[in-house]
C-alpha atoms as a printed R data frame, in Angstrom:
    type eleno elety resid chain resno       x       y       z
1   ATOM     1    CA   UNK     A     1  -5.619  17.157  15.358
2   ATOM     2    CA   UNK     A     2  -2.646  17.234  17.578
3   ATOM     3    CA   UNK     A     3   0.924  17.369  17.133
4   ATOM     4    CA   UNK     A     4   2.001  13.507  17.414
5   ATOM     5    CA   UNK     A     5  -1.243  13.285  14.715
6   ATOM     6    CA   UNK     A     6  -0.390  16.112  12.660
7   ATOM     7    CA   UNK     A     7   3.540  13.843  12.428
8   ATOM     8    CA   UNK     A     8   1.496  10.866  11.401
9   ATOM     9    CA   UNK     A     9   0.136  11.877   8.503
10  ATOM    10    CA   UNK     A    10   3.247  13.849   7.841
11  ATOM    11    CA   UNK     A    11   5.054  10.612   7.227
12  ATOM    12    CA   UNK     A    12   2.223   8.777   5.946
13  ATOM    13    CA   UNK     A    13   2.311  11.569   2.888
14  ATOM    14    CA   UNK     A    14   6.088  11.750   3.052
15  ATOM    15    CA   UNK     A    15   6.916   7.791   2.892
16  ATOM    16    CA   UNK     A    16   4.389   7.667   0.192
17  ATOM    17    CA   UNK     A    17   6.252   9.987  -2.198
18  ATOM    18    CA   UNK     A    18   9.549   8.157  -1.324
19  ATOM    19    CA   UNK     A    19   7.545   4.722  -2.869
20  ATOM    20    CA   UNK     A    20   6.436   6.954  -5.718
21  ATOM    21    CA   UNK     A    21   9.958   8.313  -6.373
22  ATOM    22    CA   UNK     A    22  11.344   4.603  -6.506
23  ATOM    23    CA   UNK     A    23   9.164   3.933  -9.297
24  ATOM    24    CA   UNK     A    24   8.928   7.211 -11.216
25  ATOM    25    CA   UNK     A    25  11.026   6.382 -13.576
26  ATOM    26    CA   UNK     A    26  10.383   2.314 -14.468
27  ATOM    27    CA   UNK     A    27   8.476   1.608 -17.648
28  ATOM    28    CA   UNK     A    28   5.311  -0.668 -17.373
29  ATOM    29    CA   UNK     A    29   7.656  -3.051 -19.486
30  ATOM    30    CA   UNK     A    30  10.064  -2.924 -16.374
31  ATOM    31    CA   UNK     A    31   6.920  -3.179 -13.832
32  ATOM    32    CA   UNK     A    32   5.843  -6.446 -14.812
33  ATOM    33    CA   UNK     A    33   9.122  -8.139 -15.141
34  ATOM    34    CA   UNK     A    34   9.577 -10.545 -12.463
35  ATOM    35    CA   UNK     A    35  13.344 -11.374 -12.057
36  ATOM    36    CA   UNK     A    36  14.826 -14.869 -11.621
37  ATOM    37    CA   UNK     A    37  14.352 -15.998  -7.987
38  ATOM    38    CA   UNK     A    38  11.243 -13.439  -6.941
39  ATOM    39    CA   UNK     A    39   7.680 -14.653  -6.758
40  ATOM    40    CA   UNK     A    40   6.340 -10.941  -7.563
41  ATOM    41    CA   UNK     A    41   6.524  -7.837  -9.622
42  ATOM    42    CA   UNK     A    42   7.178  -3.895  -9.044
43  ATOM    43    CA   UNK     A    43   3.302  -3.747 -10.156
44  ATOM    44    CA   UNK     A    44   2.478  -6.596  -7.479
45  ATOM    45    CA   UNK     A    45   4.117  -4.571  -4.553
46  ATOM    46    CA   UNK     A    46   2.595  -1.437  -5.620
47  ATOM    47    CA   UNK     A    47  -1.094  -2.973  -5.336
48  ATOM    48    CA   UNK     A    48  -0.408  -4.797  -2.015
49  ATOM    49    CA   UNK     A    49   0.425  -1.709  -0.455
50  ATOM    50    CA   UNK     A    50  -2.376  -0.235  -1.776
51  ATOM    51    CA   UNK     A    51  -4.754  -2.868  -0.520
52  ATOM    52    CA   UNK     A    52  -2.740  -3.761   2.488
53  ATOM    53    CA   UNK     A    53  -3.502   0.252   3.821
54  ATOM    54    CA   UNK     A    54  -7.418  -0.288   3.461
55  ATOM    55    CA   UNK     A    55  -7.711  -4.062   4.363
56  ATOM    56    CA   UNK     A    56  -6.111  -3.469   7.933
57  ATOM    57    CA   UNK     A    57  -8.420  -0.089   8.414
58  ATOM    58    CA   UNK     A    58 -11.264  -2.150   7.621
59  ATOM    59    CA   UNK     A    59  -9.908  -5.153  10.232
60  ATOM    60    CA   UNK     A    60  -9.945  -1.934  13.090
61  ATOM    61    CA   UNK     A    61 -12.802   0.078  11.726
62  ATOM    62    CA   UNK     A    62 -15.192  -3.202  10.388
63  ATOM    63    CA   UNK     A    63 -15.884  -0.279   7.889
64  ATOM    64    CA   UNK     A    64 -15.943  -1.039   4.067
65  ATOM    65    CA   UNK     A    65 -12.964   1.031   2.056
66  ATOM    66    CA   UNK     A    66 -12.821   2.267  -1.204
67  ATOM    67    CA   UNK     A    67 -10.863  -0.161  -2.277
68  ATOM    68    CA   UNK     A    68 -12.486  -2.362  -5.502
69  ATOM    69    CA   UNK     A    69 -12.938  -6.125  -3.893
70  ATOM    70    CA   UNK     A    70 -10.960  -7.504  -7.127
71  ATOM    71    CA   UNK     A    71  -7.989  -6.074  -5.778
72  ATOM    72    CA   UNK     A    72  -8.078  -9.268  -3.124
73  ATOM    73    CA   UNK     A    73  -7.493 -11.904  -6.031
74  ATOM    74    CA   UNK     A    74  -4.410  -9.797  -7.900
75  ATOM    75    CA   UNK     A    75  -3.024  -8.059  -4.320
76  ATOM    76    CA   UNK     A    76  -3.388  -9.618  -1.362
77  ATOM    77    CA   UNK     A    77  -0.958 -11.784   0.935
78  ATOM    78    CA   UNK     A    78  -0.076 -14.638  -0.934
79  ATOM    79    CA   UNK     A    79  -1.216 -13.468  -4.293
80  ATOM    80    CA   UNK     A    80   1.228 -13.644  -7.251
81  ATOM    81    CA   UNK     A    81   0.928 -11.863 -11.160
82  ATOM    82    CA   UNK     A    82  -0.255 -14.928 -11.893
83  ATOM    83    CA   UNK     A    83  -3.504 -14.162 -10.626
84  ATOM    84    CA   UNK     A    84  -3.595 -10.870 -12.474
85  ATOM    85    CA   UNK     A    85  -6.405 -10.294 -15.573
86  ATOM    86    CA   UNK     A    86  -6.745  -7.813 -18.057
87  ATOM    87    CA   UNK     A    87  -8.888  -5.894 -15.344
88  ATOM    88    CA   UNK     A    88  -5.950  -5.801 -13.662
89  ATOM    89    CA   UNK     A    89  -4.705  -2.217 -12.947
90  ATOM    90    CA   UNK     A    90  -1.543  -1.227 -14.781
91  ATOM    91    CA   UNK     A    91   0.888   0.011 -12.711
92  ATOM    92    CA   UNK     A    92   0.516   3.912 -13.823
93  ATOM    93    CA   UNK     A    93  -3.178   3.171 -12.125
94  ATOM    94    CA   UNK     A    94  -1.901   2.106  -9.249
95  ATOM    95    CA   UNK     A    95   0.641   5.116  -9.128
96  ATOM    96    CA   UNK     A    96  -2.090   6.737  -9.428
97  ATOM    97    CA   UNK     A    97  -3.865   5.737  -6.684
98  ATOM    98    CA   UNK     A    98  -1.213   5.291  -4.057
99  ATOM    99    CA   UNK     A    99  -0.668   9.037  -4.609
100 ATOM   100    CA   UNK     A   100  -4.150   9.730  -3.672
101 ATOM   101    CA   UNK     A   101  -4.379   7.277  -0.916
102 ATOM   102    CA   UNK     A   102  -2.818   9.479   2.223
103 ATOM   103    CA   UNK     A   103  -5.430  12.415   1.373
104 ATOM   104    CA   UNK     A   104  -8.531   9.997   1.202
105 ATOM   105    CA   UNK     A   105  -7.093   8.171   4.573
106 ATOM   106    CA   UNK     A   106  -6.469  11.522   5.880
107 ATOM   107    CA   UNK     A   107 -10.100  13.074   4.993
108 ATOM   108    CA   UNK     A   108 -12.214   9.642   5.963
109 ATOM   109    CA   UNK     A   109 -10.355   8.817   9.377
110 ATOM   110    CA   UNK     A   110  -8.240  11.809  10.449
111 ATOM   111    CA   UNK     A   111 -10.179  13.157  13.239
112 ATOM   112    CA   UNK     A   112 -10.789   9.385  14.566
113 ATOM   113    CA   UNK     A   113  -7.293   8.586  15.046
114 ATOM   114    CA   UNK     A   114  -7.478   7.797  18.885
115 ATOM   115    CA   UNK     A   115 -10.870   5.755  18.579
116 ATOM   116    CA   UNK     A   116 -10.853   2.905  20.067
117 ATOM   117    CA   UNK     A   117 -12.299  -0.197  18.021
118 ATOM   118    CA   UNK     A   118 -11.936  -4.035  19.367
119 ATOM   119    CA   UNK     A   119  -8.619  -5.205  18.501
120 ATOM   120    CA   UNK     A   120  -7.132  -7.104  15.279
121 ATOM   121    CA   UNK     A   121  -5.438 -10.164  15.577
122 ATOM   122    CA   UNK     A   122  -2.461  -8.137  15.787
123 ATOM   123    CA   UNK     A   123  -3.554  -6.196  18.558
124 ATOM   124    CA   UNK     A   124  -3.834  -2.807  16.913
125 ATOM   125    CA   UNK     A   125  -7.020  -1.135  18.454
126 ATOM   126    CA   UNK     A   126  -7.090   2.332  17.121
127 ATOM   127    CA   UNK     A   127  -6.599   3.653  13.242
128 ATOM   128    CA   UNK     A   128  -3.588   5.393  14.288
129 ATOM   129    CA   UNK     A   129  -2.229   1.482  15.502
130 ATOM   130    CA   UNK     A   130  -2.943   0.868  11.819
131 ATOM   131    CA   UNK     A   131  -0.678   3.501  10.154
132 ATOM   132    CA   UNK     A   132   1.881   3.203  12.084
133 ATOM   133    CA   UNK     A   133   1.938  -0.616  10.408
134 ATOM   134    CA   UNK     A   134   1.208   0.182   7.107
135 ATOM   135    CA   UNK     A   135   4.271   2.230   7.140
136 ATOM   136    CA   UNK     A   136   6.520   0.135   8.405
137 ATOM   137    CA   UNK     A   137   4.918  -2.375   5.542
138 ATOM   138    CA   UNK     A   138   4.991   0.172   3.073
139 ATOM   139    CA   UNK     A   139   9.248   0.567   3.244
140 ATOM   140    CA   UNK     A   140   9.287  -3.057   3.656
141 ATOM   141    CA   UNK     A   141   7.795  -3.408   0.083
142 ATOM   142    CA   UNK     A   142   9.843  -0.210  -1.152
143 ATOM   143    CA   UNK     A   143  12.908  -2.043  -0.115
144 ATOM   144    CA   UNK     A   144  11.620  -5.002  -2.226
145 ATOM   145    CA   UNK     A   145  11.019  -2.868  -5.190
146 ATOM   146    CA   UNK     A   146  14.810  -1.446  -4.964
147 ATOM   147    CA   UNK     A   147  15.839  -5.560  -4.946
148 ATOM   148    CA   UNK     A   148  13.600  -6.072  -7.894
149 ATOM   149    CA   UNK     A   149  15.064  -2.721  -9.361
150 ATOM   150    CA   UNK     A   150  18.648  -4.397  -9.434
151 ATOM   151    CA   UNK     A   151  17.862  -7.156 -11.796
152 ATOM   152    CA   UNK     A   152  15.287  -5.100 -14.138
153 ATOM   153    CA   UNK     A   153  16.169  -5.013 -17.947
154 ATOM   154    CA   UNK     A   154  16.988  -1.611 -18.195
């Protein structure tokens, strides 16, 4: 793995624990509130950027992920809480989980970064393409969880 490869993942791990730190200390009381005038929850973002990561891999790749095929109904774009069940992860699960994600991403793709795969509708071609989204996506959805934080019962 080169340098500029070596960075990725560097920041993939490092955003990660910045998400992880914004919700370290929220209750799962204070995960599921949904505040007057948002659609979703702390526990909604944390799932879609779970998912997201995996769904666009498998767009590149056209290789299954890990990730459990329920998580479409409860995570995906255009999803709300309402669609969650009590199969549902809580959000400790999902902590959980995102903190594993950049080590199982790492492991399964990491020496296939500069592979070239047809292109996604979005034009990303190789799984590197694909990170470098997700984390731009992934602050985008931190930044929504410090909005939601603002108007959390505390």
């Amino acid at each position: 793995m080169n340098h500029r490869q070596k960075n990725l993942f560097n920041q993939l791990r490092t955003y990660r624990e910045w998400l992880l730190a914004t919700v370290a200390e929220l209750s799962e009381e204070q995960a599921n509130q949904i505040p007057t005038g948002f659609r979703n929850n702390v526990r909604w973002n944390l799932g879609h950027v779970y998912l997201d990561q995996y769904l666009w891999l498998e767009a590149v790749t056209r290789e299954e992920s890990p990730v459990p095929r329920p998580f479409l109904q409860w995570f995906n774009f255009g999803t709300t809480p309402t669609n969650f069940t009590d199969a549902t992860p809580s959000a400790a699960e999902l902590i959980n989980l995102l903190a594993n994600q950049p080590t199982i991403i790492e492991q399964t793709y990491g020496v296939r970064l500069d592979q070239a795969f047809e292109p996604t509708e979005m034009g990303m071609r190789t799984i590197e393409d694909v990170l470098v989204r997700t984390i731009f996506h992934e602050g985008m959805h931190t930044q929504a969880i410090n909005d939601l934080k603002k108007f959390l019962n505390k």
